[in-house]
Backbone as CSV, one residue per row, in Angstrom:
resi,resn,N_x,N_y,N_z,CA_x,CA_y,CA_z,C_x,C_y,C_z
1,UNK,31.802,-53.169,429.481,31.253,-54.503,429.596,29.773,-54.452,429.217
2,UNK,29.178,-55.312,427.781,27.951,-55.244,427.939,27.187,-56.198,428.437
3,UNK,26.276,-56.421,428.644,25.138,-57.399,429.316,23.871,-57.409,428.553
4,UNK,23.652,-58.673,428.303,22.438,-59.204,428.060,21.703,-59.916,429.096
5,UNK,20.122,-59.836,428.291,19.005,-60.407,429.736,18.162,-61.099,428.241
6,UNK,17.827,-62.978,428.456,16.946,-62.848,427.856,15.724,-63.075,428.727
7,UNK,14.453,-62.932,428.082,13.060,-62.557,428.720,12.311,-63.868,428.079
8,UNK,11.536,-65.041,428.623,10.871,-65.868,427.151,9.378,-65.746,428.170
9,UNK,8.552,-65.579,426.854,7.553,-65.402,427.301,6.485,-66.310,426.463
10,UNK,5.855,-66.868,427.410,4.958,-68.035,426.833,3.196,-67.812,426.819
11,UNK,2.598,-68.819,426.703,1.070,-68.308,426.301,0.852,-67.698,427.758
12,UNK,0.844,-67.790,428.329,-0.096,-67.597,429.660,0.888,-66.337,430.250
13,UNK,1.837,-65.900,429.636,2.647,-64.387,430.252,1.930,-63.405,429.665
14,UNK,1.197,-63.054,429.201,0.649,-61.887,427.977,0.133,-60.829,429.570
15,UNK,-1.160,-61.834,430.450,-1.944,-61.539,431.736,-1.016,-60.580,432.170
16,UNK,0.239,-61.330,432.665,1.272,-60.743,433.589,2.031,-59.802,433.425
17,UNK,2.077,-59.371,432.322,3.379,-58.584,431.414,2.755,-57.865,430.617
18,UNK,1.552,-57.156,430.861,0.878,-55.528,430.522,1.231,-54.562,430.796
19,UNK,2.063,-54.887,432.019,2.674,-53.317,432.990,4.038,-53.472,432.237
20,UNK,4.524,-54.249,431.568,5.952,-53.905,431.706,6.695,-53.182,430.825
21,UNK,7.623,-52.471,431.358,8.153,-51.307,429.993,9.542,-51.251,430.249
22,UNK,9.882,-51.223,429.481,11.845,-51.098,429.333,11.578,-49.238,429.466
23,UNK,11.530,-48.312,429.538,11.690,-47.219,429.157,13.382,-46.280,430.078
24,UNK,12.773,-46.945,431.312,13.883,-46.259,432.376,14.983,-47.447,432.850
25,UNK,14.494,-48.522,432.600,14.800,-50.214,433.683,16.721,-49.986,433.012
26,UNK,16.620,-50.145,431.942,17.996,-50.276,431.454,18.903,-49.351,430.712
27,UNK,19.960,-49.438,430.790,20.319,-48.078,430.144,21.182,-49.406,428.730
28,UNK,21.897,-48.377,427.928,21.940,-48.844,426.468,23.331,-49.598,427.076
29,UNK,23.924,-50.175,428.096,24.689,-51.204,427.960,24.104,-52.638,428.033
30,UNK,23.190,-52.119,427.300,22.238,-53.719,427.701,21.376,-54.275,426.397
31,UNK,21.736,-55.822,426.107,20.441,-56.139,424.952,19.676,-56.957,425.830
32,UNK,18.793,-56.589,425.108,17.230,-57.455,425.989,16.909,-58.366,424.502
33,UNK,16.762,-59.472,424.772,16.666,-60.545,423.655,14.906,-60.856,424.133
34,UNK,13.962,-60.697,423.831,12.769,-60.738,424.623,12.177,-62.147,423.008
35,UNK,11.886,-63.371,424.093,11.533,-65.044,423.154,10.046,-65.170,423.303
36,UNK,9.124,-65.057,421.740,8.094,-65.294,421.736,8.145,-67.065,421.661
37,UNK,7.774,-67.566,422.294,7.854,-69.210,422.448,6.459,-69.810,422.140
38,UNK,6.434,-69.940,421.069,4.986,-71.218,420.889,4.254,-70.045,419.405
39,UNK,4.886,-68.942,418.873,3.926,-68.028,418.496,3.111,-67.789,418.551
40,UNK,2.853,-67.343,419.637,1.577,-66.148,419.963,1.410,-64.971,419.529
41,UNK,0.578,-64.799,418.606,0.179,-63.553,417.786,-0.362,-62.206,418.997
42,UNK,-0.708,-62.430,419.895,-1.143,-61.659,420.893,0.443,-60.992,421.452
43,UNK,0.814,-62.099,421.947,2.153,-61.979,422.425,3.099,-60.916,421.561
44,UNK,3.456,-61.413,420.684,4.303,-61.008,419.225,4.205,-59.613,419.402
45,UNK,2.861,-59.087,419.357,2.482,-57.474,418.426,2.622,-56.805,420.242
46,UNK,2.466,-57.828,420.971,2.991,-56.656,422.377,4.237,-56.856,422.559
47,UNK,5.377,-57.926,422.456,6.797,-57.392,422.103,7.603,-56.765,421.388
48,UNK,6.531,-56.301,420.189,6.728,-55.104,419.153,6.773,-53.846,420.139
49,UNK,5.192,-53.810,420.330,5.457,-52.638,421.236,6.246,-52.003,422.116
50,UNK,6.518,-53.213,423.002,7.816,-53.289,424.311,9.429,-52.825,423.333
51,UNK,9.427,-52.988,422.186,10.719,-52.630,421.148,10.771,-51.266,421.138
52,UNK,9.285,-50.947,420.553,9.200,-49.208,420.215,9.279,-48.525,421.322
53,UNK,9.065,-49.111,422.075,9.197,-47.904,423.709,10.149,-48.089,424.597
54,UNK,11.216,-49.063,423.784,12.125,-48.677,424.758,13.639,-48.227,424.059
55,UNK,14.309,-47.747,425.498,15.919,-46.985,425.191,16.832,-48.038,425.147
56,UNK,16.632,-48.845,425.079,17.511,-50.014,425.226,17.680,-50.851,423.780
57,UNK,18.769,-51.705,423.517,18.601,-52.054,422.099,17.686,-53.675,422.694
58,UNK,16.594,-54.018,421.326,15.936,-54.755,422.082,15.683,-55.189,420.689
59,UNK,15.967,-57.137,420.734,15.822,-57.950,419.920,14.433,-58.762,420.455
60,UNK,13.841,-59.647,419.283,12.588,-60.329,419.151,12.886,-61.470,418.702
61,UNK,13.226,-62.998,419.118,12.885,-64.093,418.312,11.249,-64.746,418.658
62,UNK,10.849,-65.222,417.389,9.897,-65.672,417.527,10.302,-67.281,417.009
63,UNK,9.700,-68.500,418.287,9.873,-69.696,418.104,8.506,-70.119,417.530
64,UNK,8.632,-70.480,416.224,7.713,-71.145,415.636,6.500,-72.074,416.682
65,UNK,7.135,-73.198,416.970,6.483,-74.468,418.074,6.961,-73.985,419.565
66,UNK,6.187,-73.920,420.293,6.333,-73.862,422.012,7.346,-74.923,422.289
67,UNK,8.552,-74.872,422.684,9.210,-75.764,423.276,9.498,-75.482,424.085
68,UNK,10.703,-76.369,425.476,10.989,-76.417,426.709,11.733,-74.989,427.137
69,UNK,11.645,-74.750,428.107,12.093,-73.118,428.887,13.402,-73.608,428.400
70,UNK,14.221,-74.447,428.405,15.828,-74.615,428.241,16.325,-74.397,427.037
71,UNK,15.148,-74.705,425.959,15.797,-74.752,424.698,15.026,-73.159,424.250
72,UNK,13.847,-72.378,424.872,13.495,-71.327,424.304,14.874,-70.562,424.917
73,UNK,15.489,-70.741,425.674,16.633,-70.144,426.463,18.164,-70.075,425.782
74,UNK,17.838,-71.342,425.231,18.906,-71.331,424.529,18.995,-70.872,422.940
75,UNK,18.408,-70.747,422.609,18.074,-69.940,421.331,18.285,-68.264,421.553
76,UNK,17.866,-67.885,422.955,18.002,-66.657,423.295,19.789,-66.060,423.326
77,UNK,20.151,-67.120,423.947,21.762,-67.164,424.478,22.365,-67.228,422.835
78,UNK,22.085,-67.738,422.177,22.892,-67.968,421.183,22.328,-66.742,420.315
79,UNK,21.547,-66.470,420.192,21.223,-65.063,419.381,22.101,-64.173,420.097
80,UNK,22.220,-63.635,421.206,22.734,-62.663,421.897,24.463,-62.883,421.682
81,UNK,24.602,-64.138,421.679,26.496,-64.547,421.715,26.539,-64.418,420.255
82,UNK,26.095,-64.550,419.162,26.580,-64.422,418.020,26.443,-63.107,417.385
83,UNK,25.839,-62.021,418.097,25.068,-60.951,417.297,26.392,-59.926,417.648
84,UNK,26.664,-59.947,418.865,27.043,-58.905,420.106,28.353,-59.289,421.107
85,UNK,29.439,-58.944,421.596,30.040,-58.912,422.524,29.752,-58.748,423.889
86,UNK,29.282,-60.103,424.180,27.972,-59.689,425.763,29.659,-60.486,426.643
87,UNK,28.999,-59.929,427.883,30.103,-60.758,428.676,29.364,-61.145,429.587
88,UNK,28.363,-60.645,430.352,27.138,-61.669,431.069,25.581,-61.905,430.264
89,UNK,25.005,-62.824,430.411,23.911,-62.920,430.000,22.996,-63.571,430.998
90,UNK,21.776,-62.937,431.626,20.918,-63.660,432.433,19.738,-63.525,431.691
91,UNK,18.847,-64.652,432.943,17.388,-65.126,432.547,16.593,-64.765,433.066
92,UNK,15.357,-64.098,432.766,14.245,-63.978,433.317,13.265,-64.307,432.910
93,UNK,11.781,-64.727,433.720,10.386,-64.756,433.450,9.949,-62.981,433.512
94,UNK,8.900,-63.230,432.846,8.479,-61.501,432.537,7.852,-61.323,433.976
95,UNK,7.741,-62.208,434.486,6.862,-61.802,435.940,7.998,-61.012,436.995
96,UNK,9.129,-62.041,436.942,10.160,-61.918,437.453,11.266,-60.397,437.318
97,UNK,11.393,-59.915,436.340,11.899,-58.630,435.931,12.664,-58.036,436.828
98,UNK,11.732,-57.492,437.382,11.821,-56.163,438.248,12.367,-57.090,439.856
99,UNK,12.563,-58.112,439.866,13.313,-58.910,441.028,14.000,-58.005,441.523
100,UNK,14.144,-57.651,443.095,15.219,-57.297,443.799,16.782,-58.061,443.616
101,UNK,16.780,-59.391,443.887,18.203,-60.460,443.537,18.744,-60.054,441.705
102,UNK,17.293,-60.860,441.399,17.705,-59.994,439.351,18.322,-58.729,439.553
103,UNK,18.133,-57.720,439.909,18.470,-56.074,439.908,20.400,-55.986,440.185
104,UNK,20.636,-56.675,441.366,21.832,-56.247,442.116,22.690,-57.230,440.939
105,UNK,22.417,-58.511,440.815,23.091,-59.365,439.623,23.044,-58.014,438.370
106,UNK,22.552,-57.564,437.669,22.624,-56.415,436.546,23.457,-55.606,437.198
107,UNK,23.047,-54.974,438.384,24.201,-53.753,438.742,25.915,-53.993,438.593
108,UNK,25.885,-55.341,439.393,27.427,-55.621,439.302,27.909,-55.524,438.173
């Protein structure tokens, strides 16, 4: 069973989401769809980075115009359902990640 998580990250996540690293968090039954929303060039070249360092397979859309969390969400969902054979897919804020509730939802 694989699982997807998408991640959307907007102007004001860059602050929050310096520490964060895929390196150990997931193992390779997992795509991480990680949504630059509004293009942020700051943003962008640190979800590059977050790509190269991690073990996990890890996709990048970049949304031209900042739009609503539902529709950067849904762009995420539909990249992940058309690419891949996911059978769950959840949501997170980059702040949010490392959630205790998020965690046990992935384990199952």
């Amino acid at each position: 069973m694989k699982k997807g998580i998408v991640i959307i990250f907007g102007e004001n996540d860059i602050n929050t989401s310096e520490n964060l690293s895929f390196k150990s968090f997931f193992n390779k039954n997992f795509k991480i769809c990680l949504v630059n929303n509004g293009n942020h060039i700051k943003i962008l070249k640190f979800l590059y980075k977050l790509k190269e360092t991690s073990k996990s397979e890890v996709s990048i859309i970049n949304l031209r115009k900042e739009k609503a969390l539902h529709l950067a969400l849904k762009a995420g969902v539909r990249f992940l359902s058309k690419n891949d054979n996911i059978t769950l897919i959840l949501h997170a804020k980059p702040k949010n990640i490392f959630n205790k509730k998020l965690m046990r939802k992935i384990e199952r």
